[in-house]
VEXTIKOL-955134 format. One line per field, with one value per atom (N, C-alpha, C): x, y, z; residue in one letter; residue number from 1; atom name. Coordinates in steps of 0.05 Angstrom, whole numbers, plus 32768, in hexadecimal, padded with zeros to 4 digits. Atoms other than C-alpha are relative to their C-alpha. Example, Ala and Ser with C-alpha at 12.3 -4.5 7.8 and 13.67 -1.06 7.14 Angstrom:
<atoms>
c1 (8012	80F6	8012	7FF0	8111	7FF1) .
c2 (7FE8	7FA6	8018	7FE8	7FEB	8016) .
c3 (8000	809C	8000	7FFF	808F	800E) .
residuo (a	a	a	s	s	s) .
num (1	1	1	2	2	2) .
atomo (N	CA	C	N	CA	C) .
</atoms>
This chain:
<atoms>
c1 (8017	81B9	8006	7FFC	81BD	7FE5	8022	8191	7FF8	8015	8177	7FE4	800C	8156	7FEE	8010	813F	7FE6	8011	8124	7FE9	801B	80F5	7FE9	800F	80DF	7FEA	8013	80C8	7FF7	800F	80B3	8006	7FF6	80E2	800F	7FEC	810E	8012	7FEC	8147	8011	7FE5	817C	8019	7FE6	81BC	800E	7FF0	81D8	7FF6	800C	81A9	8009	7FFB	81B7	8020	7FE3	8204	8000	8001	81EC	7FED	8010	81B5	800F	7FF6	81E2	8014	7FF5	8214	7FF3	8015	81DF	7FF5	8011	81C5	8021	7FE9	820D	800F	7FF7	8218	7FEF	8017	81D2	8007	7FF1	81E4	801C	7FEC	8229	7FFE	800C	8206	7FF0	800E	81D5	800D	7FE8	8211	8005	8001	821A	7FF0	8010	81DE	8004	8003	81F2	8013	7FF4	8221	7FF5	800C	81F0	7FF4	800E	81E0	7FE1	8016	8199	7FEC	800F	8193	7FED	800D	815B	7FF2	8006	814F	7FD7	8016	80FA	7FFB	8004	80DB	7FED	8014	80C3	7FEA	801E	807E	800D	7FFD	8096	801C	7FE3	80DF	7FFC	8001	80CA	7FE6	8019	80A3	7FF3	8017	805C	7FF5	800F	8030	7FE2	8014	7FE7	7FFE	7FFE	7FE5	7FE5	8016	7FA1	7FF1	8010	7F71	7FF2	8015	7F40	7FE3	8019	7EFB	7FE9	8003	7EDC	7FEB	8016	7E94	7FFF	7FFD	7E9F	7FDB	8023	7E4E	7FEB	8015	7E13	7FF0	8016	7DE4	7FE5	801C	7D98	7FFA	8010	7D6A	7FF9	8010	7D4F	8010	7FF0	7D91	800B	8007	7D9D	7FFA	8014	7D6A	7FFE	7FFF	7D6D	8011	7FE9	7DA6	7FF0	8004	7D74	7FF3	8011	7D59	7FE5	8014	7D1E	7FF9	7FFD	7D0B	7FD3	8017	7CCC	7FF8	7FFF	7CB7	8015	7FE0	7CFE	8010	7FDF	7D29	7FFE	7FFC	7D41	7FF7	8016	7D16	801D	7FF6	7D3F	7FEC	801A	7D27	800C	7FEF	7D26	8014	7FE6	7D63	7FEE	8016	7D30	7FE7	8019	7CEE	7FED) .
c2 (7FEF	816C	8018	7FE7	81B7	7FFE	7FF6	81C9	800F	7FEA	8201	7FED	8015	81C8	7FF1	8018	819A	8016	7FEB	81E0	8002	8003	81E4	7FF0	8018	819E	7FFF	8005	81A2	801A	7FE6	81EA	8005	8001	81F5	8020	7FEB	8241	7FFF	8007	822D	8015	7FE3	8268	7FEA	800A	8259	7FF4	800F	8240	7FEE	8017	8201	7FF8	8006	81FC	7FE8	8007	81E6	7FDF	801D	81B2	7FEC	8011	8194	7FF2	800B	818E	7FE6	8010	816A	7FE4	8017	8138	7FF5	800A	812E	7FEE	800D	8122	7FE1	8018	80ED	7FE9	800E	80CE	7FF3	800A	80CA	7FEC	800F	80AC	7FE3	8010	807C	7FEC	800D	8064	7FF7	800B	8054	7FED	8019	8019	7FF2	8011	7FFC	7FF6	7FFC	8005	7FE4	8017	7FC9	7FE3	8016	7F9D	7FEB	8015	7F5D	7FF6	8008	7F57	7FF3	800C	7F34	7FED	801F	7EFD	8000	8002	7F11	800D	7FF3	7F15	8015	7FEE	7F55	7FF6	8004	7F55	800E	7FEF	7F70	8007	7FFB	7F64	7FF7	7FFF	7F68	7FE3	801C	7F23	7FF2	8015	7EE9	8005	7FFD	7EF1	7FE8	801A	7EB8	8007	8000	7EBF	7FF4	8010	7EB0	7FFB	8006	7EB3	7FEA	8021	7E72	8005	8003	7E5E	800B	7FFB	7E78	7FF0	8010	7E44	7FFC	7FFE	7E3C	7FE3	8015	7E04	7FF4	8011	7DFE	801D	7FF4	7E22	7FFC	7FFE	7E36	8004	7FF8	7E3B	8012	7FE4	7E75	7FFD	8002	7E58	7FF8	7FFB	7E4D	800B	7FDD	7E98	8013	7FF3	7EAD	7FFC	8007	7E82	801A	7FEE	7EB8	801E	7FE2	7EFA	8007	7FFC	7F20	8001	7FFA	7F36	7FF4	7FFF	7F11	8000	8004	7F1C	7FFF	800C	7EF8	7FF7	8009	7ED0	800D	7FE3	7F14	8004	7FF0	7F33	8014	7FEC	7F64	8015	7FF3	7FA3	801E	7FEB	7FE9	800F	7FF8	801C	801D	7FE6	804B	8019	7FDD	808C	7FFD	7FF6	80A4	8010) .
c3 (8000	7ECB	8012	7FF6	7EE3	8010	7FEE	7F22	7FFE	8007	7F07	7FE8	8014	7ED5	8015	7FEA	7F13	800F	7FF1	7F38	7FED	8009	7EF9	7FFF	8000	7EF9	8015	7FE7	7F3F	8002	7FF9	7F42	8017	7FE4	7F79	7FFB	8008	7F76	801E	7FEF	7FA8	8005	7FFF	7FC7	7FFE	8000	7FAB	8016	7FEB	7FF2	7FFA	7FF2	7FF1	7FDF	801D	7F9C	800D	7FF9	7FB8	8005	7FED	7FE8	7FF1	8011	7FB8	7FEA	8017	7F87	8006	7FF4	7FB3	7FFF	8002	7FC7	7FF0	801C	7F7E	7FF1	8009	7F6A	800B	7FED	7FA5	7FF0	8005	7F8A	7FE7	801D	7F44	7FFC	7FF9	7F50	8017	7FF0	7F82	7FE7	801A	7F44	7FF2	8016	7F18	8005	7FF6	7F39	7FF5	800C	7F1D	7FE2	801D	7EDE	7FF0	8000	7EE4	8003	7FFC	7EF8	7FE6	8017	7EC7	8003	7FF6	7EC7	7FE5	801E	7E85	800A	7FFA	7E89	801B	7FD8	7ED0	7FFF	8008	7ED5	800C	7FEF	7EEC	801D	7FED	7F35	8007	7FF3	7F55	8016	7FEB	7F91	8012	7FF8	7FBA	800E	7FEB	7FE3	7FEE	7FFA	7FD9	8008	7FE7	7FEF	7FF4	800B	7FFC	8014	7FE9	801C	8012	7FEB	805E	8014	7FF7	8068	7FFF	8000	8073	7FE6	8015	8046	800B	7FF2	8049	8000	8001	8058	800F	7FEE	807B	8006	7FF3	80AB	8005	7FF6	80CD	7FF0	8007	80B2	8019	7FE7	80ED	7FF8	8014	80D5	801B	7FF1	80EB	801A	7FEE	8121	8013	7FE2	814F	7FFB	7FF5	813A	800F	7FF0	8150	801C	7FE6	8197	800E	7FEE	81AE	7FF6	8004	8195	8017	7FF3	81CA	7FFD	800E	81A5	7FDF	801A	8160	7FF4	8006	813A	7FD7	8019	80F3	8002	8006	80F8	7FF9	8003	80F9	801E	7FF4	812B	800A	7FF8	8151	800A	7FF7	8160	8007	8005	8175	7FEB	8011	8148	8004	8002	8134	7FFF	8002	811E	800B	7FFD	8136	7FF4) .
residuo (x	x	x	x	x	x	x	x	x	x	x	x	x	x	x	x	x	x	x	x	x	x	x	x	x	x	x	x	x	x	x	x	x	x	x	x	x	x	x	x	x	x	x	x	x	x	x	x	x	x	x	x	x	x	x	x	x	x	x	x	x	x	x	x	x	x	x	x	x	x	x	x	x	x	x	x	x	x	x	x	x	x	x	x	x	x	x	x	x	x	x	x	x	x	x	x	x	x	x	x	x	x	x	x	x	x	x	x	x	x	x	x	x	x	x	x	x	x	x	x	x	x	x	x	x	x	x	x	x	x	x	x	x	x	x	x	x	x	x	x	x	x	x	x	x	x	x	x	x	x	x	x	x	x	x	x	x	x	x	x	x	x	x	x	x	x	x	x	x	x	x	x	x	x	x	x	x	x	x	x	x	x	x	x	x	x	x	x	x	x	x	x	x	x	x	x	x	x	x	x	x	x	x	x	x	x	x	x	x	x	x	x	x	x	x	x	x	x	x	x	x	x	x	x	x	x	x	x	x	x	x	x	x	x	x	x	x	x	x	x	x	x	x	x	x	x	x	x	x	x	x	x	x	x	x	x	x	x	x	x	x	x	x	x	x	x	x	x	x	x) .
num (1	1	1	2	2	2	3	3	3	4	4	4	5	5	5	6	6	6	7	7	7	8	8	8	9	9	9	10	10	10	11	11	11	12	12	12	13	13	13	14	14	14	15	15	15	16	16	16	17	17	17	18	18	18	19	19	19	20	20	20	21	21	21	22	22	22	23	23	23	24	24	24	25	25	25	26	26	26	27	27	27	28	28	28	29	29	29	30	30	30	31	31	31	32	32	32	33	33	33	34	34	34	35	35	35	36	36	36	37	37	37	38	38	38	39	39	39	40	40	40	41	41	41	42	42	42	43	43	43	44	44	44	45	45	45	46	46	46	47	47	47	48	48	48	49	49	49	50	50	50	51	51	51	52	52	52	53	53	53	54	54	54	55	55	55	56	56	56	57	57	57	58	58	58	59	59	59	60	60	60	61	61	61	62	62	62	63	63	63	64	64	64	65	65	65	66	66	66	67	67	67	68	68	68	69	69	69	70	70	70	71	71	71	72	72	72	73	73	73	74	74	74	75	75	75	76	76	76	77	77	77	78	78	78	79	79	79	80	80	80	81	81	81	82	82	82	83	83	83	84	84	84	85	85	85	86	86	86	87	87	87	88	88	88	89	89	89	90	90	90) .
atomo (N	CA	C	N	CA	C	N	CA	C	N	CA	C	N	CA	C	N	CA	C	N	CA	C	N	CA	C	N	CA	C	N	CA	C	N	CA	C	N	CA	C	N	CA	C	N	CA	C	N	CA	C	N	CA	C	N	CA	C	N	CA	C	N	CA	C	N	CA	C	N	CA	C	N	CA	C	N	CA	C	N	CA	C	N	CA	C	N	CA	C	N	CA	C	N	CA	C	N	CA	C	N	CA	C	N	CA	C	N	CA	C	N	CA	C	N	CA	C	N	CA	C	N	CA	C	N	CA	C	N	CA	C	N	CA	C	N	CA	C	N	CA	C	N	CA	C	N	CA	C	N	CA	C	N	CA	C	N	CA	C	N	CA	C	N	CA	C	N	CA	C	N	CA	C	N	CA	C	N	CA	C	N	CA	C	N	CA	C	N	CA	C	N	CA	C	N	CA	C	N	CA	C	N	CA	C	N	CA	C	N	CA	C	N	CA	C	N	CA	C	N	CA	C	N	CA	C	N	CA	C	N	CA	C	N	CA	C	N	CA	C	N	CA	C	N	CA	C	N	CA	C	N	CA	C	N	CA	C	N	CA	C	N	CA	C	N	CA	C	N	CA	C	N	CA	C	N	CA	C	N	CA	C	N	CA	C	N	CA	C	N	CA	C	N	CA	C	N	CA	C	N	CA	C	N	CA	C	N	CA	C	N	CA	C) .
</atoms>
């Protein structure tokens, strides 16, 4: 692939000094990728994800149910079995 081809793709206009060194680096890259190309990956399934994951979180699980009324014991203020707060607006 010609970098004047890649410069359009990306909408990039490069000064010929940096054209040199990109191209270098694209050529290393490419020749780096070839490698894969050997790989047998018949049969092999696709992955999601590069590792094992397993949840490591607990279960959610509601151990005690507290009823309203030893709630309420710890409110400063409750009135009708809520919560008395003051209010936010005026």
């Amino acid at each position: 692939m010609e970098i004047r081809e890649l410069e359009k793709m990306v909408k990039l206009d490069l000064p010929e000094c940096e054209r040199a060194e990109i191209m270098k680096i694209l050529e290393f890259l490419v020749a780096d990728f070839k490698g894969f190309e050997q790989v047998l990956a018949d049969g092999a399934e696709p992955l999601i994800y590069g590792v094992e994951r397993n949840n490591v979180f607990r279960e959610d699980v509601a151990l005690k149910k507290a009823s309203r009324a030893e709630l309420l014991e710890n409110a400063p203020e409750q009135e009708c079995g809520y919560f008395a707060l003051p209010m936010a607006l005026e």
